[in-house]
C-alpha positions in Angstrom: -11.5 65.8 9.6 -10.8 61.9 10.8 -8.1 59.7 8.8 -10.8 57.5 7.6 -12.5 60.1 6.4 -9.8 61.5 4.1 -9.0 58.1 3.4 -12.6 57.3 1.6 -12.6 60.5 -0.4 -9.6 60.1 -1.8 -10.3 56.4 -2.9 -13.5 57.7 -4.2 -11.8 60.9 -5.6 -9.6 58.4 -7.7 -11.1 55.5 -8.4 -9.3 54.2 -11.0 -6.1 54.6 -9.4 -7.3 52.4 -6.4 -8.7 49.8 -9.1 -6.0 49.2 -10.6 -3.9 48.9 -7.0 -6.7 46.3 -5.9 -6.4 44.5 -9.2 -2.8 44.3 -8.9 -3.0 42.7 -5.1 -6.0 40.2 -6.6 -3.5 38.5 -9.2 -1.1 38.6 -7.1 -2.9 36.7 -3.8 -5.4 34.7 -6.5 -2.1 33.2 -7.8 -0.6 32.2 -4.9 -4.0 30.4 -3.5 -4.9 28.8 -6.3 -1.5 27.5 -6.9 -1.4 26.3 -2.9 -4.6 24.9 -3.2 -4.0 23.2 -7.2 -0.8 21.4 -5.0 -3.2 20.1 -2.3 -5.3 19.1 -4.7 -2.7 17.0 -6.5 -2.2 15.6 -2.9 -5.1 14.3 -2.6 -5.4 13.1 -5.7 -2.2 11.0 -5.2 -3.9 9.8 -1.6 -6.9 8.3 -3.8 -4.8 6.7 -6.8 -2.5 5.1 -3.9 -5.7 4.3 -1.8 -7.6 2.7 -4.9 -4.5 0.9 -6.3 -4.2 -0.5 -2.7 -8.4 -1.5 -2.6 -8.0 -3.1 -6.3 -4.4 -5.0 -5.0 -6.1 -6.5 -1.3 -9.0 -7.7 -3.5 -6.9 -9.7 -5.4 -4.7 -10.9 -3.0 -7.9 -11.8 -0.9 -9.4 -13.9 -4.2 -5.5 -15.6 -4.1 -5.8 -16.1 0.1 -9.0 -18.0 -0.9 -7.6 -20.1 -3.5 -4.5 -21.2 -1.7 -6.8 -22.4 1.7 -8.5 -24.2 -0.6 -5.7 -25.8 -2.3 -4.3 -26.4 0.9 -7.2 -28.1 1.9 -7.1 -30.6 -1.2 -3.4 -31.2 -1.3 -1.2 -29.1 1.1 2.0 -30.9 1.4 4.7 -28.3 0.2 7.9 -29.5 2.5 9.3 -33.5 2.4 11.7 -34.2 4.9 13.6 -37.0 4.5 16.6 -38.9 6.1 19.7 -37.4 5.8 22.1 -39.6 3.7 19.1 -40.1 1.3 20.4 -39.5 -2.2 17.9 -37.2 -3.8 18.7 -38.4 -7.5 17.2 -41.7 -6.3 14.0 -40.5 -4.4 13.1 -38.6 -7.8 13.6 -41.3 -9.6 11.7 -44.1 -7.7 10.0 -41.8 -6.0 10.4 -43.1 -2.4 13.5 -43.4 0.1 15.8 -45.9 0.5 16.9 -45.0 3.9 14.7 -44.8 7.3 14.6 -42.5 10.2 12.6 -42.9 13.3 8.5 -42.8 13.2 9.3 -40.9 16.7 10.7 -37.6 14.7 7.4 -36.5 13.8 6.2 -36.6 16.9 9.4 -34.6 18.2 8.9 -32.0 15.1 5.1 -31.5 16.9 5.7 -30.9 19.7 8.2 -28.2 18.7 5.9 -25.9 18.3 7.5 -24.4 14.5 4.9 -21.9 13.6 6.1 -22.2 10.0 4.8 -25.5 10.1 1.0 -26.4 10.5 0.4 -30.2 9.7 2.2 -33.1 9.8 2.4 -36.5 7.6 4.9 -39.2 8.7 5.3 -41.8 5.9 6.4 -44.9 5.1 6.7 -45.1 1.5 7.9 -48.2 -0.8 7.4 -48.8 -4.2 6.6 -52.8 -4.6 5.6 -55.5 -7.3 1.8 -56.5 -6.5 2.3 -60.3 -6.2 -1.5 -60.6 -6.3 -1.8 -58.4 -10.0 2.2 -58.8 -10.8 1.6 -55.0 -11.4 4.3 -52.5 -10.2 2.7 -49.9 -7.4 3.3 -47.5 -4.5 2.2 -48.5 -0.9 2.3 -45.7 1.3 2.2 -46.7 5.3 -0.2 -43.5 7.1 -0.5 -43.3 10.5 -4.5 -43.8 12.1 -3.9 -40.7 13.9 -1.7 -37.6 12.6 0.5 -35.4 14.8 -1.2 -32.6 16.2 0.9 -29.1 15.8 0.3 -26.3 17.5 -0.8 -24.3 15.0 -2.8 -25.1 12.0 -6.7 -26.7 11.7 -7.0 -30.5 12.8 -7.2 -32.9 9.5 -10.4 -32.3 8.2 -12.3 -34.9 4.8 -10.8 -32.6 2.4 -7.5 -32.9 3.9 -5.0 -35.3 2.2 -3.4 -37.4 3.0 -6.4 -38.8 5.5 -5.0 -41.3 8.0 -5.4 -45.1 7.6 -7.5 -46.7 10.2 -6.3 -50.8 11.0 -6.9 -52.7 8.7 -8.1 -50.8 5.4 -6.4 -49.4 2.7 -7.7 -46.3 0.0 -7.0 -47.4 -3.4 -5.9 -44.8 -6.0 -7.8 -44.4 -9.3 -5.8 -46.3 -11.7 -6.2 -49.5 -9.4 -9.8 -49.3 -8.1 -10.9 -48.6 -11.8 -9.2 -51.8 -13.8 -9.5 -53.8 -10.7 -13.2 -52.5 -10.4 -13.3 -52.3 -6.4 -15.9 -50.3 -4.8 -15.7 -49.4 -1.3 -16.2 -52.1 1.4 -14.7 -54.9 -0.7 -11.7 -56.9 0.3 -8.1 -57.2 -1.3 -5.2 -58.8 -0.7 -1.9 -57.0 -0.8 1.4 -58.7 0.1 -0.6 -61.6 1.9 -2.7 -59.7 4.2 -6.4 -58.9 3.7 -7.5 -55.2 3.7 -11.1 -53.8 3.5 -11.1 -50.7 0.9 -11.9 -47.2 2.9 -12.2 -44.7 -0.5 -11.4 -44.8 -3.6 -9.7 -41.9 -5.1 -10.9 -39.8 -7.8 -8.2 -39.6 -11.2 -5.3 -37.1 -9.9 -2.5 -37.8 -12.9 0.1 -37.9 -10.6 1.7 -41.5 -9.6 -1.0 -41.6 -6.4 -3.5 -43.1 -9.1 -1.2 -46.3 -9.0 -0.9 -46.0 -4.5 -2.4 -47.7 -2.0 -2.4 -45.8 1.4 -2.4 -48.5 4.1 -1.8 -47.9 8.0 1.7 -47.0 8.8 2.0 -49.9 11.7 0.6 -52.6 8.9 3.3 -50.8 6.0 6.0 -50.9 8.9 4.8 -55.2 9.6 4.9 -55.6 5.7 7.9 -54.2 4.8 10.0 -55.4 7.7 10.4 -51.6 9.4 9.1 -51.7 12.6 9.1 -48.0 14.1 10.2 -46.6 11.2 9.3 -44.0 8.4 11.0 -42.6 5.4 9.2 -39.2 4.8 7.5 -36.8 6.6 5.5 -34.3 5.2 5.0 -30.7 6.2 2.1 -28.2 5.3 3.9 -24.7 5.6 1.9 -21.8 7.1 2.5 -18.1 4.8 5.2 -17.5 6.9 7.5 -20.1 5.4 6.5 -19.5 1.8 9.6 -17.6 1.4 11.7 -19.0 4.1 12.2 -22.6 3.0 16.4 -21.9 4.2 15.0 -20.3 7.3 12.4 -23.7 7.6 15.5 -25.9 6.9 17.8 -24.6 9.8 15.1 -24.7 12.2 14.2 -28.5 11.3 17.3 -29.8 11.4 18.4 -27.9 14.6 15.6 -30.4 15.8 16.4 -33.4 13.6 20.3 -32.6 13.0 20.0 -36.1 10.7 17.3 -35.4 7.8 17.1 -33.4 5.2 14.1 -30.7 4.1 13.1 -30.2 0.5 10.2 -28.2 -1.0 7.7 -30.2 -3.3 5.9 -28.8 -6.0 2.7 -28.6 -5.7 -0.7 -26.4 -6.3 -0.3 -24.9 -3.0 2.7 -23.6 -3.6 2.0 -22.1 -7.1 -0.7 -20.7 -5.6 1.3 -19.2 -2.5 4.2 -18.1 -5.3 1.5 -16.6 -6.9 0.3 -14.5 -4.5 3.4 -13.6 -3.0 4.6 -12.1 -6.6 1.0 -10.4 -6.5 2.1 -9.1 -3.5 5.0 -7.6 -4.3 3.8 -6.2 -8.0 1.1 -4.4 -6.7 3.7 -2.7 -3.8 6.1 -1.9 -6.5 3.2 -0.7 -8.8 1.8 1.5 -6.0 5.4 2.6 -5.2 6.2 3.8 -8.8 2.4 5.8 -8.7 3.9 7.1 -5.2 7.3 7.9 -7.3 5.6 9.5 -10.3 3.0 11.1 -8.4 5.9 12.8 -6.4 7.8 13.5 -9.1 4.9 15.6 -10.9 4.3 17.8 -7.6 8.3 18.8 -7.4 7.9 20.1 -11.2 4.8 21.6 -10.2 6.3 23.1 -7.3 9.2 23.9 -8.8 7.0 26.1 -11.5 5.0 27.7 -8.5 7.6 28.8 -7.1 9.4 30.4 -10.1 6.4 32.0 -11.3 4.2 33.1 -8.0 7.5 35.3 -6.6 7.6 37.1 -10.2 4.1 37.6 -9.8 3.8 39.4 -6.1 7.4 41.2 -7.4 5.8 42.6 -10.3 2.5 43.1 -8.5 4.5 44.8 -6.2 5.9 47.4 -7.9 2.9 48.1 -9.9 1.0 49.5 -6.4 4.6 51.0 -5.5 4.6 53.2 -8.6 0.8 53.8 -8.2 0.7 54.9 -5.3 4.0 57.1 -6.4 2.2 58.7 -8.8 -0.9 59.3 -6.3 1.7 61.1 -3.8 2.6 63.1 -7.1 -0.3 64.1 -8.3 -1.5 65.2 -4.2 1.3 67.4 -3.8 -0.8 70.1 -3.3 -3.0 68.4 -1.6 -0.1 67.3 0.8 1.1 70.8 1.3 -2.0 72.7 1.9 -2.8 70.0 5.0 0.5 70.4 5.9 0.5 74.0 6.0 -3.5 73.3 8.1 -1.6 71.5 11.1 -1.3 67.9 9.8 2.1 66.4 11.1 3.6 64.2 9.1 3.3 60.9 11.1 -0.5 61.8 9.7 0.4 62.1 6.4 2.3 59.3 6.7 -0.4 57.3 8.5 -3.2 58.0 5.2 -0.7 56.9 2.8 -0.5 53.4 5.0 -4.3 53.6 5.7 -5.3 53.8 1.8 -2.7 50.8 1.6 -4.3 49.0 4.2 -7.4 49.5 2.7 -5.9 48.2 -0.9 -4.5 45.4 0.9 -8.0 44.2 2.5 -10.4 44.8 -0.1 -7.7 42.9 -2.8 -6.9 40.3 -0.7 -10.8 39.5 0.0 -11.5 39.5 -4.1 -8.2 37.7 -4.7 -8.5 35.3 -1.9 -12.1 34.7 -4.0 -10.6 34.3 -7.3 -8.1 32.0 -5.9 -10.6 29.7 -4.7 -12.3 29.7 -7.8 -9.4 29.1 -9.7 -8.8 26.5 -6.8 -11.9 24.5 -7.5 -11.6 24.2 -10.8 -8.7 22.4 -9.9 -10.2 20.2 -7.3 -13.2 19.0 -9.4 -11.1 18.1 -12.4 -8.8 15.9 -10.3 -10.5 14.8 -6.9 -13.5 12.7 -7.0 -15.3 12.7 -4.2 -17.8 13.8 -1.8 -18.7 17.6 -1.9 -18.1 18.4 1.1 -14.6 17.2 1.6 -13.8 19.4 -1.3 -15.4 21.9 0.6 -13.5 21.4 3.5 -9.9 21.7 1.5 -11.3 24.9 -0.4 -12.4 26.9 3.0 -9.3 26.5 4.9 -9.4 29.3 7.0 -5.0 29.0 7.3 -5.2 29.1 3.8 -7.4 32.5 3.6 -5.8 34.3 6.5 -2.2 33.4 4.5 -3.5 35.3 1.6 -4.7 38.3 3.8 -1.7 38.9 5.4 -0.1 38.4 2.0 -2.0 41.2 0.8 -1.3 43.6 3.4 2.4 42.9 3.4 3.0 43.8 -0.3 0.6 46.9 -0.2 2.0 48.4 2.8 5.7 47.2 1.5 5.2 48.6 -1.7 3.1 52.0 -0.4 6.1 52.4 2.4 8.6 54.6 0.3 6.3 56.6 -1.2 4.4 57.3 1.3 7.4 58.5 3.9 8.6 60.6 1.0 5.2 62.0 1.2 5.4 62.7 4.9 8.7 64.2 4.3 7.5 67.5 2.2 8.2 70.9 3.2 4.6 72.4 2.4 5.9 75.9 1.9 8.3 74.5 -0.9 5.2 72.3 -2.6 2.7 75.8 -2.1 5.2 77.7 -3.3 6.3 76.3 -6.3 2.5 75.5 -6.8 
């Protein structure tokens, strides 16, 4: 009679026996899939909070982008630079410098090419009495055509300050309202007649009581030919952060002036979104962090608690299939005693483990994946078939066949050799 032959009548001659051997190898390869496939499941898991947290943090930062380009395009000076024995207690105070530098350093600034800097405003800035109201106001000198950077868009309407053409001035609200000047009227300022450009809309800020006027007219006026005493710098993202970075490289180029950041809606705006910035990274860090943390413990659990499982699995089919060499002594001896060697005894002993091994590492492979899904739809949302994909992983599968024909022929080994060993005239005999 062939092996497999004796192999199928005896699982059929003791069916209950082989059960419970099949039941032990199911717990034990169902536990370590579904606790595999529960910690791929938390991985992806993780990969969608850290992916959504991400989607919810570049919308927001994209909303902020928006704002700050168009605050940039309404006001956009963040960086003064100034001459450098200016004392800064007095420029606060009467809001203008004192001392001069050369109109000619904004033009050298330009063509530096600083990509932390994308506009430039040279200035000439004096706060004077109105002889023609007797009131106190700002004149600011602006040049008809600004310095053109290399990086950065061109002065556009919304762009401010707008250079001065020849021979016009723009009037801030304070003035052109009690005055009641409309544009295209005349004025005189300081002696000299000036045609209104625009009229500025109510800013709070002391440019309600300015007059912008051409810088070479301002530099006539005030007796400063070919000379300024601010220029003002939009800053590109980059120098957000870097105003000390900003500062060294200025003043490597102007060694005599002085950089200072200005307050202004821009840079709120850019703070803003900067702090944003670095929230939502530390925010998805700590998820990262936490979601980590909760995979070691569950790790650490799996791998306490699957190893007790295949041991104790193990020696369950062990002292079954003990007790199945036991109760087959006679069995053993009497094909012992028909010609069977023992290398065949030996090899149905292995055989009905193999087949223990197969047959529980199918069902428990099964019972893993179910176990496994349950897992997958409670914590990963999302298409079908990805979870599909994750649950029929054929490395998975074949991991938890081979697992099951390890511990059945591991634990069937002993036995079974002790089974080979038996003299069957001592078994017959004492039969």
């Amino acid at each position: 009679m062939k092996l497999q032959h004796l192999v199928v009548r005896e699982i059929l001659h003791r069916k209950f026996n082989f059960a419970l051997a099949v039941l032990s190898v199911v717990i034990a390869v169902g536990s370590l899939v579904a606790q595999l496939l529960a910690l791929r499941a938390h991985d992806a898991r993780t990969a969608q909070i850290l992916a959504a947290d991400a989607a919810r943090s570049n919308l927001r930062l994209a909303e902020l982008d928006k704002q700050v380009r168009q605050a940039m395009a309404k006001l956009g000076l963040n960086i003064v630079i100034l001459p450098k024995d200016q004392n800064l207690a007095d420029w606060y105070a009467e809001d203008y410098a004192a001392k001069t530098m050369p109109a000619e350093y904004a033009d050298r600034l330009a063509r530096a090419g600083l990509m932390s800097i994308t506009r430039l405003v040279p200035m000439l800035r004096q706060k004077v009495l109105w002889p023609e109201t007797k009131w106190t106001i700002i004149v600011v000198g602006v040049p008809e055509k600004l310095p053109e950077t290399s990086v950065g868009p061109r002065p556009g309407p919304g762009i401010w300050p707008r250079p001065v053409a020849p021979g016009t001035a723009i009037l801030g609200h304070e003035l052109h309202e009690a005055l009641g000047l409309k544009v295209g009227q005349k004025i005189k300022l300081l002696g000299r007649e000036f045609t209104v450009q625009a009229c500025r809309g109510e800013q709070g800020t002391k440019d309600d009581v300015t007059v912008w006027i051409n810088l070479a007219e301002a530099q006539e006026l005030f007796g400063k030919k070919g000379r300024i005493n601010e220029i003002h710098a939009l800053q590109c993202r980059a120098g957000w952060t870097e105003l000390p970075h900003i500062r060294r490289e200025i003043t490597n180029i102007l060694p005599d002036t002085q950089v200072i950041e200005r307050r202004s809606k821009v840079l709120a705006l850019a703070e803003a979104r900067l702090r944003l910035e670095a929230d939502s990274a530390a925010l998805i860090e700590q998820h990262r962090r936490s979601r980590e943390r909760l995979r070691r413990e569950r790790q650490r659990l799996a791998a306490v608690l699957v190893p007790l499982v295949l041991i104790a699995c193990g020696t369950w089919v062990a002292l079954l299939t003990m007790r199945n060499v036991r109760d087959r002594r006679v069995e053993i001896g009497t094909l012992r005693a028909l010609g069977y060697r023992s290398r065949q005894i030996l090899a149905l002993f292995l055989a009905r483990a193999l087949a223990t091994g197969l047959v529980g590492g199918a069902l428990g492979c099964l019972a893993g994946t179910a176990a496994g899904w349950r897992s997958w739809t409670a914590m990963v949302h999302g298409p079908g078939s990805l979870v599909a994909n994750e649950l029929l992983n054929g490395k998975l599968l074949g991991l938890g066949m081979a697992l099951a024909v390890a511990l059945t022929a591991a634990a069937s080994a002993v036995p079974a050799a002790l089974a080979a060993r038996q003299d069957p005239a001592v078994v017959l005999q004492e039969e």
